[in-house]
NUVOZA-489474 format. One line per 4 residues: their letters; for each residue x, y, z of C-alpha. Coordinates in Angstrom, 1 decimal. Layout:
NUVOZA-489474
a> X,Y,Z ~ ...
***
This chain:
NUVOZA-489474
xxxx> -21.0,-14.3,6.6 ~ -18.4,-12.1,7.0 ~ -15.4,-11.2,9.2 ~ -14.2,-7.5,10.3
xxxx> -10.7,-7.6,11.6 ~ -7.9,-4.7,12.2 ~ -4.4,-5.3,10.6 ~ -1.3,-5.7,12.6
xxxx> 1.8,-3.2,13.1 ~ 3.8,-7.0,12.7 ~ 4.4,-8.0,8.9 ~ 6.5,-10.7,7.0
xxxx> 9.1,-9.2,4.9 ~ 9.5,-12.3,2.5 ~ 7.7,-12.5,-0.1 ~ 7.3,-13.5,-4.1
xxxx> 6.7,-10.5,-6.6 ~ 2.4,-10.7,-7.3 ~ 0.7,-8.1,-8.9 ~ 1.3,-4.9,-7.0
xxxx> -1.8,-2.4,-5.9 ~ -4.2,-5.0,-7.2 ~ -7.6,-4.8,-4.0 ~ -10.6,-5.2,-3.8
xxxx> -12.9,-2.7,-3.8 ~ -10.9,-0.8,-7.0 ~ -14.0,2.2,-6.5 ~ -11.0,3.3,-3.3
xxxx> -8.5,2.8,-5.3 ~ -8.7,6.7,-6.1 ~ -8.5,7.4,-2.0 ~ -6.0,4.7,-2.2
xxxx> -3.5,6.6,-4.7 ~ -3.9,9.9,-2.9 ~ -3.3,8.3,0.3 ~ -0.1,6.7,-1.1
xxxx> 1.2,9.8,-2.6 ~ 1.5,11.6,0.7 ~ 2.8,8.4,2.3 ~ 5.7,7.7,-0.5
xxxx> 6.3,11.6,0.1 ~ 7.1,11.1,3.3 ~ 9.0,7.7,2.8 ~ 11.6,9.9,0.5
xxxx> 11.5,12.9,2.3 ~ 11.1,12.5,5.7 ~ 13.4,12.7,8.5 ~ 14.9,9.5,10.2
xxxx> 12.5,11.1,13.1 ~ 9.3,11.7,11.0 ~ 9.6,8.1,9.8 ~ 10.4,6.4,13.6
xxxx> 7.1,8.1,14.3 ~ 5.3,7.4,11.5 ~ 6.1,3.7,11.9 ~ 6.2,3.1,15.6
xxxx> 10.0,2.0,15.6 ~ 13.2,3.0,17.1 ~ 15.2,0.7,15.2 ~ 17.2,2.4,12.4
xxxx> 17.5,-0.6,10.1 ~ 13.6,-1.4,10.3 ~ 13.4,2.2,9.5 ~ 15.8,2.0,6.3
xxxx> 14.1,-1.2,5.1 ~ 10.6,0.2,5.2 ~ 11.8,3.4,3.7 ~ 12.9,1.7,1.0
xxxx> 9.7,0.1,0.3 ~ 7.7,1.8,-3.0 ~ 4.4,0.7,-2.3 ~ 3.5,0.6,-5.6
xxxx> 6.2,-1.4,-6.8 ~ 7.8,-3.7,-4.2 ~ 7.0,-7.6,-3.8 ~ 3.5,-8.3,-2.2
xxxx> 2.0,-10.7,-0.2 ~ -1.5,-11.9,0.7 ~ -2.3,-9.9,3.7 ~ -4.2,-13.0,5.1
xxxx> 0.1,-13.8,5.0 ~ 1.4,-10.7,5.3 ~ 0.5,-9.7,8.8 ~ 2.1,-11.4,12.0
xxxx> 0.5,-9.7,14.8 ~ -1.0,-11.6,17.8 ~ -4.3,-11.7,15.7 ~ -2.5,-13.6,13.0
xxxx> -0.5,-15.7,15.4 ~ -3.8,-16.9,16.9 ~ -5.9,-17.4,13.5 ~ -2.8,-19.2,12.1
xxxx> -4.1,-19.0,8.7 ~ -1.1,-21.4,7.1 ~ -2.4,-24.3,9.0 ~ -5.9,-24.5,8.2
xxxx> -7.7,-26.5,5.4 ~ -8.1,-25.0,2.2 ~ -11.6,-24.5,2.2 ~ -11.0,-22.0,5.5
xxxx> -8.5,-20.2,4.0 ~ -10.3,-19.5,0.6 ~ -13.5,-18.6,3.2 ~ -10.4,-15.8,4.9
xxxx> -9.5,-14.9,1.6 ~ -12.5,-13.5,0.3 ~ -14.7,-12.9,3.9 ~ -12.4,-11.3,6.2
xxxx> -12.0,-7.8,5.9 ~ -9.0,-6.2,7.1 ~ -9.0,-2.4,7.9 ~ -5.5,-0.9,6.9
xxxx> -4.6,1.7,8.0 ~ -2.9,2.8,4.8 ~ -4.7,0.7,2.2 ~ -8.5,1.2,4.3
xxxx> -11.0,-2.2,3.9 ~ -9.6,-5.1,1.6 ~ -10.1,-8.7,1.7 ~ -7.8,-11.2,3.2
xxxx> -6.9,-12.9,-0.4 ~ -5.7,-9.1,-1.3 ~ -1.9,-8.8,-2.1 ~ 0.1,-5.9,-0.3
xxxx> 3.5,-4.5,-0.1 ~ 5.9,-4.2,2.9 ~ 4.5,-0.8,4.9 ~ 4.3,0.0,8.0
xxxx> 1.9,3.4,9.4 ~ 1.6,3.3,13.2 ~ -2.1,2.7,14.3 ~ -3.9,6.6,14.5
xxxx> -0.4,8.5,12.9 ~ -1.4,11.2,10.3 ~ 0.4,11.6,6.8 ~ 1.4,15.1,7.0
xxxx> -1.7,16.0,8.8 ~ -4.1,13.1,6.5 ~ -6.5,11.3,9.1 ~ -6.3,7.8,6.8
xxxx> -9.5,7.0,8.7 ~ -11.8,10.0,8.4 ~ -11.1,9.6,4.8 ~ -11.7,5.6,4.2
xxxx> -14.5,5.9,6.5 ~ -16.4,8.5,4.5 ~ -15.7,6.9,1.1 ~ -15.8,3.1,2.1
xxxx> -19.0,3.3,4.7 ~ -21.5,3.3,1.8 ~ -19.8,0.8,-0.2 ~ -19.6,-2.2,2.5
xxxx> -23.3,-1.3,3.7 ~ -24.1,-2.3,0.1 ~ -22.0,-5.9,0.4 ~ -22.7,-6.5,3.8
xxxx> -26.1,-5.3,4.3 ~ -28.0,-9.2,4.1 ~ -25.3,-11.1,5.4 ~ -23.9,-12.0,9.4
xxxx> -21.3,-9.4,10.1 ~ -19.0,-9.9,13.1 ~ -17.0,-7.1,14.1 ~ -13.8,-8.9,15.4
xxxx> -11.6,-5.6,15.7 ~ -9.7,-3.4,17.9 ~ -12.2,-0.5,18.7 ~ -9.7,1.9,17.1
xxxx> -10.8,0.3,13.6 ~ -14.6,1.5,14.6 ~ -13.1,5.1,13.2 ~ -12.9,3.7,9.5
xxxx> -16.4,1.6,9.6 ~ -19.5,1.7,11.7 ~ -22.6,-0.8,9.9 ~ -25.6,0.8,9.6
xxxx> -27.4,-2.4,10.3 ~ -27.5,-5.0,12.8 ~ -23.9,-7.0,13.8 ~ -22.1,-9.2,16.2
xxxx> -19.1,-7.7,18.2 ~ -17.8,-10.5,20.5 ~ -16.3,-9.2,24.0 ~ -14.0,-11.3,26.2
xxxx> -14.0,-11.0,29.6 ~ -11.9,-13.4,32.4 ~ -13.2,-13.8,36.4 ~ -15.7,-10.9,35.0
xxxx> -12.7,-8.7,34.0 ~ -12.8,-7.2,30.2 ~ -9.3,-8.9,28.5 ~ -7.0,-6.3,27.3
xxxx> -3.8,-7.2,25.4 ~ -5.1,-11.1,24.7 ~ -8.3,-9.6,23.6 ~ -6.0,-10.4,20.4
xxxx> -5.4,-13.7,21.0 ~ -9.2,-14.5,21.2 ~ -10.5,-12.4,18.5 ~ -7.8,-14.4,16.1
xxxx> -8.8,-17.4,17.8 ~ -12.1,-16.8,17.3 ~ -12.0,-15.9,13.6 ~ -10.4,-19.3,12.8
xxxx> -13.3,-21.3,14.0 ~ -15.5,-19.3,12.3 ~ -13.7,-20.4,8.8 ~ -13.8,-23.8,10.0
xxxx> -17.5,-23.4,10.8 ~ -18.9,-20.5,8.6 ~ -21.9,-20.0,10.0 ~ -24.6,-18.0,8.0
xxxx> -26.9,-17.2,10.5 ~ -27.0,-15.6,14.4 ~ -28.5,-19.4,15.4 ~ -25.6,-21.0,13.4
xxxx> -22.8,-18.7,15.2 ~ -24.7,-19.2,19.1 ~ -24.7,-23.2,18.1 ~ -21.2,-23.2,16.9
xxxx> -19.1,-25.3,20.0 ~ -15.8,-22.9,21.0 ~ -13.3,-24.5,23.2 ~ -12.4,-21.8,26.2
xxxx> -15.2,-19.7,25.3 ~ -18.6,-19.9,26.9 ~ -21.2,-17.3,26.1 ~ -22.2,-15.2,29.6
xxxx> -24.7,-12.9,27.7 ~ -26.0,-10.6,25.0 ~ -27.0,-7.1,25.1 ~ -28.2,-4.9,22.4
xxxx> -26.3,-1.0,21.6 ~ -28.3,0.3,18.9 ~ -27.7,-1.8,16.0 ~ -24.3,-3.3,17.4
xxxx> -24.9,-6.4,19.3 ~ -22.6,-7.4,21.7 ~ -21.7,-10.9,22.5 ~ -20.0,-11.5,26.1
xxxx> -18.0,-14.4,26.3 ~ -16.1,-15.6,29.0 ~ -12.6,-17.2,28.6 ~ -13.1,-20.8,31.1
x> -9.9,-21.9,32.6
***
């Protein structure tokens, strides 16, 4: 089984020094570097308005401490660590058993928006690029999703895929086969902002559970969640579940 989640704008800033620009799926890694170049570009020459923009912020000392980030050769962090979104808050990755984390680690796949698809046992740098902001015109996600699309078919072609991100992250990665995406939904009302919550919720009991099959996942027992239905778009398979008081 495997996990598709979105990153989060929230990231720790401590962390020890790893090996830097080290991820998985190295055949990116060219996509990667180009990707990098225009956003270290930017990070040295850009203007204190460029880079509130770029990063979502208004805070000029965020601004300065991100700007002073090298990707390339700043401390990382295991991004299964690194982000501190909602989503992370929820999956609360530091207080599950080893055998969960090591299933995160190398079955959750995070789309960045900077990096594209990696693994949560991955190690990244402090950065920060605003969900949908271009790099001097550079659509991150036109250009992962071309280059990474045939490569994650390939790895997740004969396996259980659940598609736990934000629909934003559809733009880097669209399976050409059959999937779960899980859908939340409160007194028959789709869940917006805490859509979050659940989705990390949700992804922790799957490493506690890890099912391997579609009978596994329906079996698995998910307190506050009871599945209302399932209905089929094309090869993406949508789960309903609705949040019980």
């Amino acid at each position: 089984m495997y996990l598709l989640f979105s990153p989060s704008e929230a990231k720790s800033v401590l962390s020890p020094f790893l090996e830097p620009f080290s991820l998985s799926f190295p055949q990116l890694n060219p996509t990667r570097k180009e990707i990098l170049s225009h956003y270290e570009a930017l990070l040295s020459q850009g203007t204190q308005e460029t880079l509130a923009k770029l990063f979502g912020l208004k805070d000029s000392d965020e601004i300065s401490l991100l700007r002073s980030c090298d990707p390339f050769s700043s401390p990382t962090q295991k991004a299964l660590f690194r982000y501190t979104g909602v989503g992370y808050t929820y999956l609360n990755p530091s207080s599950l058993p080893s055998e969960a984390i090591t299933f995160l680690e190398n079955h959750l796949i995070i789309f960045s928006n900077l990096f594209g698809p990696l693994l949560g046992g991955d190690t990244l740098p402090l950065y920060k690029l605003k969900q949908g902001e271009t790099l001097q015109g550079l659509a991150t996600e036109t250009l992962y999703k071309t280059r990474a699309s045939p490569l994650l078919d390939t790895l997740l072609k004969d396996h259980l895929v659940i598609d736990l991100r934000a629909g934003f992250y559809e733009k880097f990665y669209i399976p050409s086969f059959p999937y779960i995406r899980p859908l939340f939904y409160k007194n028959g009302k789709a869940v917006s902002h805490w859509a979050k919550a659940w989705r990390g919720l949700l992804a922790r009991e799957l490493a506690l559970w890890q099912p391997q099959t579609e009978d596994a996942f329906n079996a698995m027992p998910i307190e506050g969640l009871k599945i209302e239905e399932i209905q089929c778009k094309g090869m993406q398979k949508n789960y309903f579940f609705s949040i019980m008081d």
